[in-house]
C-alpha positions as CSV (number, residue, x, y, z in Angstrom):
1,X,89.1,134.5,115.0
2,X,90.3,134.0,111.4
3,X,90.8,130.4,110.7
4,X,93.4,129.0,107.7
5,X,92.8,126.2,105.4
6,X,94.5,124.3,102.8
7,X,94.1,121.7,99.9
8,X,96.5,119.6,97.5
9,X,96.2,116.6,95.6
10,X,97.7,113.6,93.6
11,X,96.8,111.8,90.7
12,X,97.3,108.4,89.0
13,X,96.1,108.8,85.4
14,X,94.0,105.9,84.1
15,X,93.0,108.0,80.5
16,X,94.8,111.0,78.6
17,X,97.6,110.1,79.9
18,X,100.5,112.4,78.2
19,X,103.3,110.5,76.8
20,X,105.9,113.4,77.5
21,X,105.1,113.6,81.0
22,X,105.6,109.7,81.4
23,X,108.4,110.0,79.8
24,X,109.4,112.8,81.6
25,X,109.4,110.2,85.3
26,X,106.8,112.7,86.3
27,X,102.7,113.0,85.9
28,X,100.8,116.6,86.9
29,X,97.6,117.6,86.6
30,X,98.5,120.3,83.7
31,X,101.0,118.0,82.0
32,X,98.4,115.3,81.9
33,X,94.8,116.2,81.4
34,X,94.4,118.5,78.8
35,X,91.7,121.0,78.2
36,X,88.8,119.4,75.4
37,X,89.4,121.1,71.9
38,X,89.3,124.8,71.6
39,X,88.7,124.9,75.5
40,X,91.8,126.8,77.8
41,X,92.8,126.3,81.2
42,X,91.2,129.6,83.8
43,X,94.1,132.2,85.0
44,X,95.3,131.6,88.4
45,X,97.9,133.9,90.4
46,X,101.1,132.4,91.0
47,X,101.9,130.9,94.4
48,X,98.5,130.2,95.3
49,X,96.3,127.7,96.6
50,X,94.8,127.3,93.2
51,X,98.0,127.1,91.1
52,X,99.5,124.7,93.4
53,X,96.8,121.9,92.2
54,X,97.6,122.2,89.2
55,X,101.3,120.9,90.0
56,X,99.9,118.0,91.9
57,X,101.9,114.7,90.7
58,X,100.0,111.9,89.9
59,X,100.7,108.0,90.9
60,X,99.5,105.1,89.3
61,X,96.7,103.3,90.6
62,X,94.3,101.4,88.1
63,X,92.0,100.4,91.1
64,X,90.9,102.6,94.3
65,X,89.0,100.9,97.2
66,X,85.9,103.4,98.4
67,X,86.0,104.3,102.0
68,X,83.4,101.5,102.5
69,X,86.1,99.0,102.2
70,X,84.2,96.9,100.0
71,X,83.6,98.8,96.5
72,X,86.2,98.9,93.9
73,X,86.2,102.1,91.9
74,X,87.0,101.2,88.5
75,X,88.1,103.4,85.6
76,X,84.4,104.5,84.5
77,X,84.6,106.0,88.0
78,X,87.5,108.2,88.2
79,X,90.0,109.8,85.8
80,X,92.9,109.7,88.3
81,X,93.9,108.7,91.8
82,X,96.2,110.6,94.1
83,X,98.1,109.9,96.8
84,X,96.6,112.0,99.5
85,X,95.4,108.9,101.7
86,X,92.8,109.3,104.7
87,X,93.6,109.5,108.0
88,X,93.4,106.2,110.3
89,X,90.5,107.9,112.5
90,X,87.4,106.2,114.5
91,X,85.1,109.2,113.1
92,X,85.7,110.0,109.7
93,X,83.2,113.3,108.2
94,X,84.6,113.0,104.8
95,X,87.2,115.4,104.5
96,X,90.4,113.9,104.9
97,X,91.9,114.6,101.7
98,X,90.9,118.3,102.0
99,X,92.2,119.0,105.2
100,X,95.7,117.1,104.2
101,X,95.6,118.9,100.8
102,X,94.8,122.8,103.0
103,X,97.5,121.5,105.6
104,X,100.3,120.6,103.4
105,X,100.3,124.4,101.6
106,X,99.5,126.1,104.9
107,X,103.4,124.3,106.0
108,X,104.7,124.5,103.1
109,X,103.7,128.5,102.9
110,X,105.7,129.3,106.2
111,X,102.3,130.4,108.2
112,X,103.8,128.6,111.5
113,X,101.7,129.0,114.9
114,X,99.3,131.3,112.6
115,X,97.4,127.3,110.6
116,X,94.2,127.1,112.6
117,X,90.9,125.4,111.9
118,X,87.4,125.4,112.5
119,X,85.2,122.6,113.9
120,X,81.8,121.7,113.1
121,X,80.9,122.1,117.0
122,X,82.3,126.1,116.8
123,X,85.9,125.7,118.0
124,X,88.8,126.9,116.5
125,X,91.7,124.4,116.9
126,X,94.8,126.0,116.8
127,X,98.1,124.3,115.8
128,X,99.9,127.1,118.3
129,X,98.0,124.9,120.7
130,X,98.7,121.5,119.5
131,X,102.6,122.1,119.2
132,X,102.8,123.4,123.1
133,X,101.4,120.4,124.0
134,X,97.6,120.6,124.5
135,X,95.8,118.3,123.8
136,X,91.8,117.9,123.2
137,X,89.8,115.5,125.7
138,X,85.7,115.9,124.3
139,X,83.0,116.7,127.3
140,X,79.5,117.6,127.0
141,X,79.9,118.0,122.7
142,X,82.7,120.7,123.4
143,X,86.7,120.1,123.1
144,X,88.9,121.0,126.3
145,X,92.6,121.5,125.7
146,X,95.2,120.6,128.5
147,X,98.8,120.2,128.7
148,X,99.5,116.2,128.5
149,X,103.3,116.3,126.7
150,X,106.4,118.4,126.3
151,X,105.6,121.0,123.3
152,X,106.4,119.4,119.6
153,X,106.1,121.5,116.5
154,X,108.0,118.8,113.9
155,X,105.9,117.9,110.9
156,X,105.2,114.5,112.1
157,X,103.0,116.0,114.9
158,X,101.7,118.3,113.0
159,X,100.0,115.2,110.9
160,X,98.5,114.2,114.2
161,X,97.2,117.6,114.7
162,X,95.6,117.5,111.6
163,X,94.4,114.0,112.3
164,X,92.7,115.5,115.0
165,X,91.2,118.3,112.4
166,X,90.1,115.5,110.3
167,X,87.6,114.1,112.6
168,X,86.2,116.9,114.4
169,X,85.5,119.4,111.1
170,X,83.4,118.1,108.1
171,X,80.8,120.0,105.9
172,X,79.3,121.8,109.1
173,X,82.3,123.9,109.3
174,X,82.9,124.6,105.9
175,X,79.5,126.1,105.0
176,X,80.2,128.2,108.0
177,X,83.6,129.4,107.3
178,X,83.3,130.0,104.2
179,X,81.8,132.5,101.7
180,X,78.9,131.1,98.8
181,X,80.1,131.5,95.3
182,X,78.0,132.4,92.1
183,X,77.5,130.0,89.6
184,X,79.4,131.9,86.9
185,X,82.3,132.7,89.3
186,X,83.3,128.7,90.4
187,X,87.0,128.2,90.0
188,X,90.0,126.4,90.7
189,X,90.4,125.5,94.6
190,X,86.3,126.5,95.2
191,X,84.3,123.6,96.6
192,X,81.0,122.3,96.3
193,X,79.6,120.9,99.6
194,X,76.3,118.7,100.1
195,X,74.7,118.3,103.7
196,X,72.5,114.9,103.8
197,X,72.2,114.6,107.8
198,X,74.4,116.0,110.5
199,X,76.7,113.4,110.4
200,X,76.7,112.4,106.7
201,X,77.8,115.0,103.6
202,X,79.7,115.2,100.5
203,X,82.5,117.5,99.5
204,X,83.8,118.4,96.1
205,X,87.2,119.8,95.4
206,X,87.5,121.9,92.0
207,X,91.0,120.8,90.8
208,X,91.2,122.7,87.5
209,X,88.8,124.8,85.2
210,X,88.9,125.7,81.5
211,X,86.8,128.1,79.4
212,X,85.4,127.3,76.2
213,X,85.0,129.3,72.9
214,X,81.6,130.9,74.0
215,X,82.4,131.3,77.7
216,X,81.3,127.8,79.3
217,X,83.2,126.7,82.1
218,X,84.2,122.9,82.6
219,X,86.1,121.4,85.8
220,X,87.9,118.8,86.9
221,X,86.2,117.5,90.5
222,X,88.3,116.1,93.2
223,X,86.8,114.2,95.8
224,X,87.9,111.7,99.0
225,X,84.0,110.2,98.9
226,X,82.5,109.6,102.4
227,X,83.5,108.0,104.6
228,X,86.9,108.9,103.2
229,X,89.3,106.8,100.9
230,X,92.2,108.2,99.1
231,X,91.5,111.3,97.2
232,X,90.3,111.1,93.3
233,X,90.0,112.8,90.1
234,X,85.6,112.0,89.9
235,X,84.9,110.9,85.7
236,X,81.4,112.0,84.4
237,X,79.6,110.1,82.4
238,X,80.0,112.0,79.4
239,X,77.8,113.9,77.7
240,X,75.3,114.0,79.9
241,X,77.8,115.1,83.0
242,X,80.5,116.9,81.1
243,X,83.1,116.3,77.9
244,X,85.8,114.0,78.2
245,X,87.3,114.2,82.2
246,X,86.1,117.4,83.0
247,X,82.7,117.9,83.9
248,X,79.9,121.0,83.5
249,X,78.8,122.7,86.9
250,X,75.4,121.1,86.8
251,X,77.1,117.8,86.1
252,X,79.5,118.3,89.3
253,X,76.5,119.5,91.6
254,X,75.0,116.3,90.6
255,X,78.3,114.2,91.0
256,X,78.3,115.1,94.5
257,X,75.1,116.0,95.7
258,X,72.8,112.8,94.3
259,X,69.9,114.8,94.3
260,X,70.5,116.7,97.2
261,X,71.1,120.1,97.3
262,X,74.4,121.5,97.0
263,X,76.4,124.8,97.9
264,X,79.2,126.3,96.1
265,X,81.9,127.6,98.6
266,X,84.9,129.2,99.0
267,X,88.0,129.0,101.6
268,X,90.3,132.1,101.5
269,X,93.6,131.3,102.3
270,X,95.6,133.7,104.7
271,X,99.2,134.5,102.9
């Protein structure tokens, strides 16, 4: 069974910030962070996944608490925060902002009872499912679905289904679902996903992507950090990560992995 995903992000700027766009009552990712000198922003094909990030608006947020609850991320940390929160779940497998970010252009795209996702046990939860009023109850490491309410398919239950999403599918299910990308061919909506254990991993979302003078790609990396907080613009520690907020693919694999290896994915999106 074909499964759908969906990302989207938003940013609060904390460097490059671009005066017309504050003036303007409005941040985005292109309006904001520019491309270094003599570098230019990838092609995309309008209406997608990937030119929809670069629309993302951005909020203001000088601090950002990691999902540990304890650790500030600063400004050497990030270049910008969005406002794609986590979801309030016991079991949190770090990819809360993605699955909001896949869910939100999956709605907004019209796909209806078609939005379905894949699990890291297997399953394929279905959102047909979720607005007839199925519910999952977990036995034996597997999910059974029974009718429990009267069927629902309003946007604020389909948060709740994606709630659902958000604990059940982390990096497991990504690496399955999805297809490995060349090095040379990494672009805007790709991710790059680290495994540690089972239960802990790392995701990378690649916002944006520009092309240098001699071919060299940079990227601006998205992540929502494990367990999850809200979802961020990463900053590399320039120049031994990247140039200004955008960072080299080796400096991105390192940025999420730590040292462990990393996979570069890709999630088609049914139209």
């Amino acid at each position: 069974m074909k499964t759908l995903f969906r990302f989207a992000i938003l940013l609060s700027v904390v460097s490059s910030v671009s005066i017309r766009a504050m003036a303007a009552g409005k941040m985005t990712v292109v309006t904001t962070i520019q491309p270094p000198p003599n570098y230019n922003r990838v092609k995309v094909t309008p209406g997608t996944f990937a030119a929809s990030l670069r629309d993302l608006e951005l909020v203001n947020q000088p601090e950002l608490l990691a999902g540990d609850g304890k650790t500030i991320l600063c400004k050497e940390d990030k270049v910008a925060v969005t406002a794609i929160t986590p979801f309030d779940n016991k079991h949190d497998t770090g990819v809360d902002g993605i699955v909001k970010l896949w869910g939100e252009y999956l709605w907004n795209s019209k796909h209806g009872t078609g939005i379905s996702f894949p699990l890291d046990n297997g399953q394929i939860a279905l959102w047909k499912d979720w607005r007839d009023g199925l519910r999952p109850k977990e036995k034996g490491g597997k999910f059974i679905f029974t009718q429990v309410t009267t069927p629902s398919g309003g946007y604020p239950e389909y948060m709740r289904y994606l709630s659902f999403v958000g604990e059940a599918m982390g990096a497991l299910a990504l690496r399955r679902e999805s297809t490995i990308v060349l090095d040379d061919s990494l672009t805007v909506g790709d991710l790059i996903v680290a495994v540690k254990r089972d239960e802990e991993n790392s995701v990378g979302l690649i916002i944006d992507a520009c092309k240098g003078p001699r071919g060299e790609k940079l990227f601006l990396l998205g992540t929502c950090g494990a367990p999850s907080t809200t979802l961020y613009v990463m900053k590399p520690y320039s120049p031994v990560q990247g140039l200004n907020e955008w960072y080299s693919l080796e400096g991105a694999r390192w940025a999420i992995g730590q040292g462990v290896r990393t996979d570069l994915r890709r999630v088609t999106l049914s139209k």
